[in-house]
TORLO-473990 format. One record per residue (C-alpha): residue in one letter; x, y, z. Coordinates in nm, 4 decimals. Layout:
REM TORLO-473990
A | X | Y | Z
...
END
This chain:
REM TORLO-473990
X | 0.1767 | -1.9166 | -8.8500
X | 0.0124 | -1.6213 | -8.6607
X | -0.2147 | -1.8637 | -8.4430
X | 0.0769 | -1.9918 | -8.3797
X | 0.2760 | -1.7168 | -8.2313
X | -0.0828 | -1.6023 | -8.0412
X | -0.0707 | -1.9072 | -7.8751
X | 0.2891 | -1.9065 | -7.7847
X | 0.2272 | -1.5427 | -7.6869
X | -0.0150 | -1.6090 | -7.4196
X | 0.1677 | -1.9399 | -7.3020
X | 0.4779 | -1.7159 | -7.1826
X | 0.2435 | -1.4802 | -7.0726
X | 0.0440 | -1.7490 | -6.8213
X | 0.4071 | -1.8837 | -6.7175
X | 0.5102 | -1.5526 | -6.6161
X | 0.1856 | -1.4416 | -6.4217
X | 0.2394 | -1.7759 | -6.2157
X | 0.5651 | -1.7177 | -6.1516
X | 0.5309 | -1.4087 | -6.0125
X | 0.1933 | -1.5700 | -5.8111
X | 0.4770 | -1.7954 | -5.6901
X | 0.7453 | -1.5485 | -5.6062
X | 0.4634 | -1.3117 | -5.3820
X | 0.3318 | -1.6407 | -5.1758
X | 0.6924 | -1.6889 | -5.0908
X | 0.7577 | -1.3142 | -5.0289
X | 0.4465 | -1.3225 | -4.7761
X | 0.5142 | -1.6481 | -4.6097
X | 0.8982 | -1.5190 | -4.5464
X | 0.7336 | -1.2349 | -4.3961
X | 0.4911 | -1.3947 | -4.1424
X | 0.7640 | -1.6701 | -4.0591
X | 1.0050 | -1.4995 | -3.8006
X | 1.2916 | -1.6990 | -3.7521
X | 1.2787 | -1.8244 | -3.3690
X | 1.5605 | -2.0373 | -3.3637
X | 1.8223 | -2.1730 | -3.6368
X | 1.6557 | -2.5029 | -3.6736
X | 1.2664 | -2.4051 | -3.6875
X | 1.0958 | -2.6265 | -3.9353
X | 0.8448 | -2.5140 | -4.1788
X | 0.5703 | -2.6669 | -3.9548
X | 0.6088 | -2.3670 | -3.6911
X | 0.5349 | -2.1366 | -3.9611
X | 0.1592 | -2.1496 | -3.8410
X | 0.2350 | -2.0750 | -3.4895
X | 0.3999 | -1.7465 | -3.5990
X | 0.0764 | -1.7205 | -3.8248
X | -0.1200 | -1.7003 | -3.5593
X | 0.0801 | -1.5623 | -3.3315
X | 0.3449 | -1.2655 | -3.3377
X | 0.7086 | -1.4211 | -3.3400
X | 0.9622 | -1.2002 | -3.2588
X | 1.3597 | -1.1778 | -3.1659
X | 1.3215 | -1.4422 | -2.7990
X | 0.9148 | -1.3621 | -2.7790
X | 0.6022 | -1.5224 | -2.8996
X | 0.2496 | -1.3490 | -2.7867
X | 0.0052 | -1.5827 | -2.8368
X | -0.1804 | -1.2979 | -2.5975
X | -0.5572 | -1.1915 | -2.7266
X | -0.6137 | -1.4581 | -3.0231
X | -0.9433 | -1.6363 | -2.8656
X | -0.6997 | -1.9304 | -2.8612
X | -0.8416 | -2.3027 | -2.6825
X | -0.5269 | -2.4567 | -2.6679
X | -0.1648 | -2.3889 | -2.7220
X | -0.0913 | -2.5417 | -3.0028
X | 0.0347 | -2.9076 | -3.1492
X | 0.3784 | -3.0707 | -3.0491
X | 0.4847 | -3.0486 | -3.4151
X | 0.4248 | -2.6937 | -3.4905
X | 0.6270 | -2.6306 | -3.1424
X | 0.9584 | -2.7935 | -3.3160
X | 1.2793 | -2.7087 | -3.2164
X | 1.1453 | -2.3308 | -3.0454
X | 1.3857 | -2.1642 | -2.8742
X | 1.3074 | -1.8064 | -2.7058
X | 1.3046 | -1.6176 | -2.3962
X | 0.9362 | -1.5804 | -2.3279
X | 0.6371 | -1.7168 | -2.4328
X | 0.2424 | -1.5208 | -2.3352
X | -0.0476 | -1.7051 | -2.3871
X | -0.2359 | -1.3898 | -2.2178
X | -0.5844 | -1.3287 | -2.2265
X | -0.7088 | -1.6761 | -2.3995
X | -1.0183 | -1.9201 | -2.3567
X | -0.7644 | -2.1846 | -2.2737
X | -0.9087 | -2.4065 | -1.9886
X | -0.7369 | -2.7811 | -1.9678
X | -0.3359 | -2.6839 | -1.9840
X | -0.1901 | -3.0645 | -2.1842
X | 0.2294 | -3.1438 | -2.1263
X | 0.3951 | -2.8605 | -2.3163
X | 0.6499 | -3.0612 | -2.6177
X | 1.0033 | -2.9980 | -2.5845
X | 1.0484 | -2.6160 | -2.5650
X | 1.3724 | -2.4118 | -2.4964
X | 1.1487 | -2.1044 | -2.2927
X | 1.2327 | -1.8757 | -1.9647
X | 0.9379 | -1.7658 | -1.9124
X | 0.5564 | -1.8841 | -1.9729
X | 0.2659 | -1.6701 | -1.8867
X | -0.0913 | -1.8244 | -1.8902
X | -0.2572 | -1.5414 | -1.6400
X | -0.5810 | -1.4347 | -1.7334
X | -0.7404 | -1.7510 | -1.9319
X | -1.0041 | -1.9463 | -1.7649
X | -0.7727 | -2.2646 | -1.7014
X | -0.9348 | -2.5162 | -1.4086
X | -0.7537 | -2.8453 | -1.4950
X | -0.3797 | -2.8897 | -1.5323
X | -0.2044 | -3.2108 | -1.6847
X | 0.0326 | -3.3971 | -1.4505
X | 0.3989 | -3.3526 | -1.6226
X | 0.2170 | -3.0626 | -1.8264
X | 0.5653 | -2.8275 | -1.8052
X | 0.8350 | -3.1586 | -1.7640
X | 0.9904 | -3.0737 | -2.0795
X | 1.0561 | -2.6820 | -2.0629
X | 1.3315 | -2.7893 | -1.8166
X | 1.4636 | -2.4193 | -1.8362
X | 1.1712 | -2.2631 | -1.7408
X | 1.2562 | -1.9845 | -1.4883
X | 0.9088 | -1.8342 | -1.3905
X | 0.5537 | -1.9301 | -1.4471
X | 0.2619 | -1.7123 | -1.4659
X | -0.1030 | -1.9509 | -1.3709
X | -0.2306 | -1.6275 | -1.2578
X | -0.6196 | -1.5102 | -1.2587
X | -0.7905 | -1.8529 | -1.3676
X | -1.0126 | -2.1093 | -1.2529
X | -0.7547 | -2.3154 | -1.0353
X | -0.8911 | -2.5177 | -0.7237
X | -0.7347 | -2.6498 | -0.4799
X | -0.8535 | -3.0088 | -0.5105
X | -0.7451 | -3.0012 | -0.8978
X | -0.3644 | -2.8429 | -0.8299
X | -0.1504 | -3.1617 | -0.7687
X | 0.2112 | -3.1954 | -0.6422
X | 0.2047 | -3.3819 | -0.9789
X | 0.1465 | -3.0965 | -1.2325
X | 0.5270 | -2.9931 | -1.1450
X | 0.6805 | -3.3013 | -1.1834
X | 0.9952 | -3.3354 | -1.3904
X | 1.1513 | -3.5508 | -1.6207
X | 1.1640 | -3.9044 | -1.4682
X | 1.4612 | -4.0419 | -1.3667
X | 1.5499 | -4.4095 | -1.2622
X | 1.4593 | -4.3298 | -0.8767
X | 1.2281 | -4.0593 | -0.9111
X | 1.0758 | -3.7751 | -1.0896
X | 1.3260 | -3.5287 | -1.1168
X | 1.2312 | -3.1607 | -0.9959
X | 1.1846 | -2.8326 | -1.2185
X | 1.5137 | -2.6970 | -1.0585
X | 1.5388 | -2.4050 | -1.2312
X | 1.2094 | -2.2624 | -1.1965
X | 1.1969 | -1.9190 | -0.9712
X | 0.8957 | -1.7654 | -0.9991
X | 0.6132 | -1.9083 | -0.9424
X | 0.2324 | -1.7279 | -0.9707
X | -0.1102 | -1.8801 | -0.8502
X | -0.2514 | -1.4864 | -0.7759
X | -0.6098 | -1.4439 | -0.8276
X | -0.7284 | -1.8170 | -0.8651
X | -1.0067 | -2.0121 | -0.6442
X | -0.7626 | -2.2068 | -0.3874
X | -0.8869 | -2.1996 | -0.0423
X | -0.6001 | -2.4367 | 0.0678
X | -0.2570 | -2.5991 | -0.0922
X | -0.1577 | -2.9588 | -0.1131
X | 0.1313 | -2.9460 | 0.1830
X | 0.3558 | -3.1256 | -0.1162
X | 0.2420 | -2.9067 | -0.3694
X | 0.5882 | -2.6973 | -0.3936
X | 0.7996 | -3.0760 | -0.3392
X | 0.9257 | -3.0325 | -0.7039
X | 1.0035 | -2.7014 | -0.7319
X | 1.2660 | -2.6929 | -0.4771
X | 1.4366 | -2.3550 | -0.5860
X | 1.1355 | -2.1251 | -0.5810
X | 1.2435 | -1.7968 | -0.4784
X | 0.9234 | -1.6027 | -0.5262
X | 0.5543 | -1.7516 | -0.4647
X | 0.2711 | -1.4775 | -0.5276
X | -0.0846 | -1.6620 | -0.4338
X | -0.2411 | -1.3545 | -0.3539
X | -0.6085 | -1.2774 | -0.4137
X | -0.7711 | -1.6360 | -0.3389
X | -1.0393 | -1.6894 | -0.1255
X | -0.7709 | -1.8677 | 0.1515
X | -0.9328 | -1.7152 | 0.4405
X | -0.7053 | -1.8945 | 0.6958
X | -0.4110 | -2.0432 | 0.6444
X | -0.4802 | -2.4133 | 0.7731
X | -0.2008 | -2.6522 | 0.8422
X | -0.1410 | -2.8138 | 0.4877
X | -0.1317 | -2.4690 | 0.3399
X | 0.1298 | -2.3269 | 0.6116
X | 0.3425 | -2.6750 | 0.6268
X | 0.3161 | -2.6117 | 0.2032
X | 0.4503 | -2.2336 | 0.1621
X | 0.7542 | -2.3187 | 0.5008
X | 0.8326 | -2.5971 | 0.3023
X | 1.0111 | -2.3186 | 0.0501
X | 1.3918 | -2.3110 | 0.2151
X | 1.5115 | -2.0387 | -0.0558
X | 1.2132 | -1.8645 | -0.1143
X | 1.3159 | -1.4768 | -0.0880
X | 0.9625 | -1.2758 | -0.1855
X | 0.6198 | -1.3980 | -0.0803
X | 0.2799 | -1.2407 | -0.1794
X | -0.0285 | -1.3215 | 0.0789
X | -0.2275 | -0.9904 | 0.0007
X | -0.6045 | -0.9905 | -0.0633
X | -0.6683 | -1.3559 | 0.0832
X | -0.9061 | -1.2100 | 0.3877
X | -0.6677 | -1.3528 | 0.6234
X | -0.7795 | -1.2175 | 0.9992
X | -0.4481 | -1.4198 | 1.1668
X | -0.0906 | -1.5444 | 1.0329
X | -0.0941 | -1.8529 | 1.1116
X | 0.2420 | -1.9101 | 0.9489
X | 0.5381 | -2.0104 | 1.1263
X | 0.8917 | -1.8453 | 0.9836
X | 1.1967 | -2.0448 | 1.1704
X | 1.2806 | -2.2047 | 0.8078
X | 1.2302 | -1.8580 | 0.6100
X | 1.6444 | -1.7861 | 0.6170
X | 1.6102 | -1.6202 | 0.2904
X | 1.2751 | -1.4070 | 0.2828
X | 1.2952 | -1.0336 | 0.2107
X | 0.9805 | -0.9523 | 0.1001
X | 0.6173 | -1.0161 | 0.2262
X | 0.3323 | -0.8507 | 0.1340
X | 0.0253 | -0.9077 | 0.3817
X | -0.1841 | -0.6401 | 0.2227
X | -0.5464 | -0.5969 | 0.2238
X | -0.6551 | -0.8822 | 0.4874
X | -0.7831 | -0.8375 | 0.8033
X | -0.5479 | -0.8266 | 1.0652
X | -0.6522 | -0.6017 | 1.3545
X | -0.2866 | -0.6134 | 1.5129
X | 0.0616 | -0.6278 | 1.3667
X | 0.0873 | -1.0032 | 1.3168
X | 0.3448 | -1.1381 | 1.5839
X | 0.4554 | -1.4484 | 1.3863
X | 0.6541 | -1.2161 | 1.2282
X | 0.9099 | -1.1878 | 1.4789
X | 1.0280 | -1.5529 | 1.3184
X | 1.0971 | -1.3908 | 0.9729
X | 1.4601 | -1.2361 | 1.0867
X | 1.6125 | -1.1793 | 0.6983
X | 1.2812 | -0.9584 | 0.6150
X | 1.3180 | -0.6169 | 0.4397
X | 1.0295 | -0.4918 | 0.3060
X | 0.6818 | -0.5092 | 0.4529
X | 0.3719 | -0.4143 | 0.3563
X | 0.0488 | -0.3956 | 0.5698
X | -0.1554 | -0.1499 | 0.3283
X | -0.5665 | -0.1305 | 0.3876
X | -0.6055 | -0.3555 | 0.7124
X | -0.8377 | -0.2611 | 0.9726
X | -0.5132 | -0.2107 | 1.2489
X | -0.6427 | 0.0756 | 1.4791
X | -0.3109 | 0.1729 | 1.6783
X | 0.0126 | 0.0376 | 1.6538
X | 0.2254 | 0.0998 | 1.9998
X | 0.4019 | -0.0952 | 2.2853
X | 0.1638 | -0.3012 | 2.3230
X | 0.1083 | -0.3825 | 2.0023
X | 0.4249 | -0.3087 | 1.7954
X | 0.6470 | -0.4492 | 1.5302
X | 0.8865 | -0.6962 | 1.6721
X | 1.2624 | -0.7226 | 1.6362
X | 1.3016 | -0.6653 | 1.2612
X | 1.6425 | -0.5389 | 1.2500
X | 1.6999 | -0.5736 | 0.8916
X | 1.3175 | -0.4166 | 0.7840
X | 1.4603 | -0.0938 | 0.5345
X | 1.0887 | -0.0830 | 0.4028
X | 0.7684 | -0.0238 | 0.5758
X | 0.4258 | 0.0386 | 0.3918
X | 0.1198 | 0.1194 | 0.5876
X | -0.1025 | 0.3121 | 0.3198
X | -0.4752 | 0.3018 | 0.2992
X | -0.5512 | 0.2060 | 0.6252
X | -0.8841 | 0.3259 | 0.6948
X | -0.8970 | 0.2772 | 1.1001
X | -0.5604 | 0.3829 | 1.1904
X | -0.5937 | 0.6461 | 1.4277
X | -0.2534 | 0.6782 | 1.6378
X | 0.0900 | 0.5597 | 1.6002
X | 0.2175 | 0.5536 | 1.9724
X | 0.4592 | 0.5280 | 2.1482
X | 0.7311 | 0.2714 | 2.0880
X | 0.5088 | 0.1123 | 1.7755
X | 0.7761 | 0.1381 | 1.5146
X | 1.0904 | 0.1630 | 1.8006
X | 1.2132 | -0.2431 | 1.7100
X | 1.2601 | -0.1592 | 1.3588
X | 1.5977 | -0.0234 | 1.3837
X | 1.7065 | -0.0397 | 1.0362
X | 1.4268 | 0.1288 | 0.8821
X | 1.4954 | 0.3580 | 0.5649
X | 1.1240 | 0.3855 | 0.3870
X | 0.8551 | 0.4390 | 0.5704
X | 0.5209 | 0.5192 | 0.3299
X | 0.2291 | 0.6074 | 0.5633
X | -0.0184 | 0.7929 | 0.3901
X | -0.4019 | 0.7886 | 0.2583
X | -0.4833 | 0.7352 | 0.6457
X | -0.7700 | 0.9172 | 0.6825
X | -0.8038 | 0.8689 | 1.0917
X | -0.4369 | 0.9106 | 1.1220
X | -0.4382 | 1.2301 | 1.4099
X | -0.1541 | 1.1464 | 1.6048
X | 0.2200 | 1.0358 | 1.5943
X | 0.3887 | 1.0321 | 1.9161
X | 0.7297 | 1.1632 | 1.9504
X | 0.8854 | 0.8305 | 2.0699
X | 0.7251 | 0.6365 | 1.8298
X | 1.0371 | 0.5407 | 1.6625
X | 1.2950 | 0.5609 | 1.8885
X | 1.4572 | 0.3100 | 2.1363
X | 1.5371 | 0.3545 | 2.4626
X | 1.8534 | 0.2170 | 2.6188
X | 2.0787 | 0.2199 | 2.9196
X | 2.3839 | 0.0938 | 2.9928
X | 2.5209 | 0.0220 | 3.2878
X | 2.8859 | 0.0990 | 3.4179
X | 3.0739 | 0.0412 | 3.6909
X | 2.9878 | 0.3021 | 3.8645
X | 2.6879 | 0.5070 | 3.6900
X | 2.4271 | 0.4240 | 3.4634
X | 2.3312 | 0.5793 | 3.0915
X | 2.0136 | 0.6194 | 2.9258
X | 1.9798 | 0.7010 | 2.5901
X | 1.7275 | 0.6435 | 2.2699
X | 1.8292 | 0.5462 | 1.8914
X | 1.6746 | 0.6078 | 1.6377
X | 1.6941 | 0.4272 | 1.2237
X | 1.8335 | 0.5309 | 0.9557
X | 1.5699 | 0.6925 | 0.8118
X | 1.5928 | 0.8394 | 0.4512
X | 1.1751 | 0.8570 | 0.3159
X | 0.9204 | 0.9916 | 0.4879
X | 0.5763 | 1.0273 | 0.3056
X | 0.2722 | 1.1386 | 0.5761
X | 0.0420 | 1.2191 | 0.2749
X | -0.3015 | 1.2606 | 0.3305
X | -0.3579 | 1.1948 | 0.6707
X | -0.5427 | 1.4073 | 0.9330
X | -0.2088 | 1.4721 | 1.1115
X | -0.1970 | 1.8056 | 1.2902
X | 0.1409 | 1.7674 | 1.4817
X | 0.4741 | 1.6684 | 1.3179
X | 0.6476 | 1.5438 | 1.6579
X | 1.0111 | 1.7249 | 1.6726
X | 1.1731 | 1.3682 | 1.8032
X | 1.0069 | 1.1532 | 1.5619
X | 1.3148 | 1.1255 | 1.3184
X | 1.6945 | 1.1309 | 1.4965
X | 1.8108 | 1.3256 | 1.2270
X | 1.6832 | 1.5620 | 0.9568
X | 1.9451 | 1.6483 | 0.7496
X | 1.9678 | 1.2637 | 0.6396
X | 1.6655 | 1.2642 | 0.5189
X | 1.6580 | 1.2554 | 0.1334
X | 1.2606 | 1.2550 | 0.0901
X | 0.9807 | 1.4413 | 0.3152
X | 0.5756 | 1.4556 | 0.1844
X | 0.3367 | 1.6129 | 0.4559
X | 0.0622 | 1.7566 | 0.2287
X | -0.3323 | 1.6838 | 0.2818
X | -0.2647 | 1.7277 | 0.6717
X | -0.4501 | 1.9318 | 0.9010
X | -0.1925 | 2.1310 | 1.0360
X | -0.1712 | 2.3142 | 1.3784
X | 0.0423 | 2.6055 | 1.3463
X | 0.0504 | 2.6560 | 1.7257
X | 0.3585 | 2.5908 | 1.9642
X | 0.3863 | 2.2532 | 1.9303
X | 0.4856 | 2.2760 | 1.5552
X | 0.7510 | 2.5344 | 1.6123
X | 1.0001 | 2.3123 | 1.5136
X | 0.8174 | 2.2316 | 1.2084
X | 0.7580 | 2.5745 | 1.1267
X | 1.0926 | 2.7135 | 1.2492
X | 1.3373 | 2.4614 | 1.1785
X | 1.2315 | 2.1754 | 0.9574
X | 1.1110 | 2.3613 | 0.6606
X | 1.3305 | 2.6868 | 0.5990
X | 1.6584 | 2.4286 | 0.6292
X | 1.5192 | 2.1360 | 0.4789
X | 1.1602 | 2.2236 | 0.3476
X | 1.2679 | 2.2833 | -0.0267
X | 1.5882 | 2.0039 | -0.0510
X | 1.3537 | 1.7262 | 0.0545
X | 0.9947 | 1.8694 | -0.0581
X | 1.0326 | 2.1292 | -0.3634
X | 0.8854 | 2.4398 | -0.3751
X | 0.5659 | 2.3696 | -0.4713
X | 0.5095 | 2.1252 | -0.2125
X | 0.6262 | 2.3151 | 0.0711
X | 0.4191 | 2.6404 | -0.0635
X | 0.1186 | 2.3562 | -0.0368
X | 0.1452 | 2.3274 | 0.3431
X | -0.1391 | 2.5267 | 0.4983
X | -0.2476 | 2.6325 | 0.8625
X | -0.5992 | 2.4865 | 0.9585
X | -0.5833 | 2.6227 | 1.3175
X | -0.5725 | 2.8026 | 1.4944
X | -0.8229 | 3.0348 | 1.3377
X | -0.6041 | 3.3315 | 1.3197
X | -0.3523 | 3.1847 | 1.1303
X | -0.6104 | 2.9214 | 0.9518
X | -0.5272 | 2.9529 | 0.5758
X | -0.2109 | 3.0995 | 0.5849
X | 0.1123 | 2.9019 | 0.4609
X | 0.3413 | 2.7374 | 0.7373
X | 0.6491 | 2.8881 | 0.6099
X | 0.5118 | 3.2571 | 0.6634
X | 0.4782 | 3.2114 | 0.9960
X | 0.8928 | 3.0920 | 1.0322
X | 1.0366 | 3.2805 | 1.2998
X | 0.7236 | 3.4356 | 1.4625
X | 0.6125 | 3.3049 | 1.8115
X | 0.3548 | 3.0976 | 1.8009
X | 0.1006 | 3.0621 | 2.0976
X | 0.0038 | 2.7092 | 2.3019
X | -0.3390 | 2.6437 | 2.2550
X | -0.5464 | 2.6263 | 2.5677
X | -0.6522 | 2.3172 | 2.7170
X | -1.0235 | 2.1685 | 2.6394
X | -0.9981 | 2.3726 | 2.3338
X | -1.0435 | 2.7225 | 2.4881
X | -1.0134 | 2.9963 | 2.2306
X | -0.8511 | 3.3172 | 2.4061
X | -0.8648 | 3.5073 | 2.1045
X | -1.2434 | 3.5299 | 2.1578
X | -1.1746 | 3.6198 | 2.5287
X | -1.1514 | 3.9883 | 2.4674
X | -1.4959 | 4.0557 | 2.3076
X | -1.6627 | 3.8160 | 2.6262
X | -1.4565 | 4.0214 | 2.9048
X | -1.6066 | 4.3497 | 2.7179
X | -1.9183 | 4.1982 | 2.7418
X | -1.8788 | 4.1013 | 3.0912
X | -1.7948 | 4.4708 | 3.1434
X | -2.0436 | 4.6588 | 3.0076
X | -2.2868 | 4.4428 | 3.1044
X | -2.1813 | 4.5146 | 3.4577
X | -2.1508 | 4.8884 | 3.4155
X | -2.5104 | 4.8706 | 3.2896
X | -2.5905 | 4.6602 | 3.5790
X | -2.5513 | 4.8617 | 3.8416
X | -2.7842 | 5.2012 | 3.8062
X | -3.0308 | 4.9427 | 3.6948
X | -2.9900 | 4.7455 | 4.0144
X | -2.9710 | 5.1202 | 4.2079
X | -3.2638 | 5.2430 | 4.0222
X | -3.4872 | 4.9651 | 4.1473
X | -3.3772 | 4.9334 | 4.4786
X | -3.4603 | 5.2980 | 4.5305
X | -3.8396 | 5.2564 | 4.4285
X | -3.8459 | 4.9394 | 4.6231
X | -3.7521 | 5.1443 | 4.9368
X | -3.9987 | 5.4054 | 4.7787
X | -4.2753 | 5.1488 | 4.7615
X | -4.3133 | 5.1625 | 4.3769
X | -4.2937 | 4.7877 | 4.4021
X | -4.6035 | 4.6143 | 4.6352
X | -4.5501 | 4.2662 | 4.7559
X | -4.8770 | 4.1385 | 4.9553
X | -5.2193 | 4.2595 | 5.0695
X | -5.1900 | 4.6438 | 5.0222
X | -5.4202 | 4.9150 | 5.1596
X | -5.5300 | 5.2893 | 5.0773
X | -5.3207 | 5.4067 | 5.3406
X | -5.0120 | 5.2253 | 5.1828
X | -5.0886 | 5.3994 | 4.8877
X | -5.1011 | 5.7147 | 4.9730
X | -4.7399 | 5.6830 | 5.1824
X | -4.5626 | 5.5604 | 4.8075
X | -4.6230 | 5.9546 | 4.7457
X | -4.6022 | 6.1470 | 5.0416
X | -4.3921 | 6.3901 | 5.0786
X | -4.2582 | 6.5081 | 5.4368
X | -4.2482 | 6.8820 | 5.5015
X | -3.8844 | 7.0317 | 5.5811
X | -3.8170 | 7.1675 | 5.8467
X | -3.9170 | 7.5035 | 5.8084
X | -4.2403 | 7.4598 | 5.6778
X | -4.2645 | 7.3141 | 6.0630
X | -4.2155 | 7.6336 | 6.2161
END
């Protein structure tokens, strides 16, 4: 009877230990499954495994991952993004049936792409191919085909975004974007493109909406682009290429706004070789560009809209000309004639870290709009050609539009009796022109001394030896006894006569 009740004993105690076995590998699998959508199966429980499924997100980013998974284990996914970041995934195969926004695959090592590969995420907004193997000769029109319909393959119409930055292309297909007919923002900066031949340049004005494009770091020395079809581009960014002038194809892309032409070899920007008629441009940026030596005038006079303009880290940047940003006009009555200059809107101003010496008084219409102001890391002049500056400028608006430790930053580097000292001591005070050629005239005192004394001392030195030369200390020629003697005679008075 006791064996009995020992066995039954440890029966109920094995059922119980396995039960609670049960219960925990429940408890943990409801932990690493996140719910993604109301009708995930138990399949996509692995993909969360791997992966961290969250609330409309799935990072897949890190996880040494070769692929992106199986169509079953994708089932019925709905979320806002998914990021494959970061992987060793190199052939991209058709994504299944996924409810996504956004899919990021930047930074793998991807060099072939499926044709249909994203046909089913048919509310796909923006793609990310970023910083991967991609050639040109392997990136088909095909790869963005849609779903197929009875005439034809039917376009990804609602993707915007579109990213091919930091791949291998050196050219695009010119039908490449024929399927993505709503692409508002193309970034294929940092390929090897070089020049922009005509498939690539019939490819990217092919874009009808497209609103922001990104050309930067593609060692472009021209812009071979043509803009009469860009009705709806704001943004370009033509940064670190190798344009030597402002491009003048630009004077096509009408609706632009913001510009950037950071670290290109451009060595003055004036008349001759200004901005065109950007009416619209609110944003210039022309940072970090180590050749610029002068902005002249009428360079930046056509943009007559500008707001922002971000000029600094030029380290050959000496000179601004007063006109550089205004336009001249006249009009013409009836009977007389008016001339007259405008200038933009202008509301930032950063000159940081330039070698600028002059701030010209004309080179903004009006001061008190101005909302932002950074002139530090300049070589400033405090002479009288920054009275304004000095005067005006900084006690009214110096603190408002700087701060005070900004402004208490700005320091004289000539001239040298004043080098050191902070511009807004010397407010009021007049300051002298400095001479032409560079003259110094605070070192003109000690030389005229000099002169002086070396004049005073001149003269009974001069006296001094033209007496013994008249005395015959000093022999020049064949000289005798009797010569001699004469340097030190004496003659008698007049008494000693008598």
């Amino acid at each position: 009877m006791d064996l009995h009740l020992v066995l039954a004993s440890l029966l109920a105690l094995v059922l119980v230990t396995k039960c609670d076995v049960v219960k925990h590998g429940t408890a943990i699998a409801n932990e690493n499954q996140t719910t993604i959508s109301s009708g995930t199966t138990s399949k996509s429980a692995s993909l969360c495994i791997v992966c961290t499924c969250t609330d409309g997100y799935i990072d897949c980013s890190n996880r040494s991952l070769e692929n992106h998974f199986e169509e079953s284990e994708w089932s019925n996914v709905t979320v806002t993004e998914i990021s494959f970041e970061h992987n060793r995934l190199v052939h991209v195969t058709p994504f299944p049936k996924i409810i996504v926004e956004k899919l990021i695959l930047r930074m793998n090592q991807i060099s072939r792409i499926d044709n249909q590969a994203f046909k089913e995420l048919v509310n796909l907004t923006e793609l990310d191919l970023s910083h991967n193997q991609l050639k040109s000769e392997y990136l088909s029109p095909h790869i963005f085909e849609g779903k197929f319909s009875p005439n034809a393959y039917e376009p990804l119409s609602n993707l915007k975004t579109l990213s091919l930055a930091g791949n291998l292309l050196h050219w695009l297909h010119p039908s490449i974007f024929e399927h993505l007919p709503s692409l508002e923002v193309l970034n294929i900066s940092g390929n090897p493109f070089n020049v922009f031949d005509y498939r690539t340049s019939i490819a990217i004005s092919s874009l009808s909406y497209l609103e922001d494009l990104d050309i930067s770091y593609c060692d472009l020395k021209n812009l071979s682009l043509q803009f009469h079809n860009a009705k709806y581009l704001k943004r370009l960014n033509l940064a670190n290429n190798k344009f030597t002038t402002v491009p003048t194809s630009l004077e096509d892309a009408k609706e632009l706004e913001y510009l950037r032409l950071d670290f290109n070899p451009i060595r003055v920007i004036d008349h001759t070789n200004g901005f065109p008629n950007l009416t619209l441009l609110k944003e210039l940026s022309l940072c970090y560009m180590a050749n610029l030596t002068e902005i002249g005038n009428g360079g930046l006079s056509a943009l007559i809209g500008l707001e922002n303009l971000y000029m600094h880290h030029c380290e050959k940047l000496v000179k601004i000309d007063d006109y550089a940003m205004s336009l001249k006009f006249q009009v013409v009555f009836a009977t007389s004639q008016v001339t007259g200059a405008l200038w933009p809107p202008l509301k930032k101003l950063d000159l940081t870290s330039n070698s600028l010496q002059y701030l010209p008084m004309l080179l903004v219409g009006r001061w008190d709009k101005l909302e932002e102001l950074h002139l530090t890391h300049n070589n400033w002049s405090c002479d009288c050609n920054n009275q304004y500056l000095i005067d005006h400028v900084l006690p009214q608006f110096g603190e408002k539009l700087m701060g005070p430790d900004a402004i208490n930053e700005l320091t004289c580097s000539a001239p040298p009796e004043h080098a050191g000292k902070k511009l807004t001591s010397l407010a009021k005070r007049h300051l002298r022109c400095l001479d032409l050629y560079g003259a110094q005239p605070e070192k003109d005192a000690a030389i005229l001394i000099g002169v002086l004394i070396g004049i005073l001392l001149a003269i009974p030195v001069c006296l001094a030896i033209f007496v013994l030369w008249r005395r015959g200390f000093f022999f020049c020629g064949s000289q005798g006894p009797a010569s001699f003697s004469r340097a030190f005679y004496k003659r008698a008075s007049n008494d000693d006569d008598f």
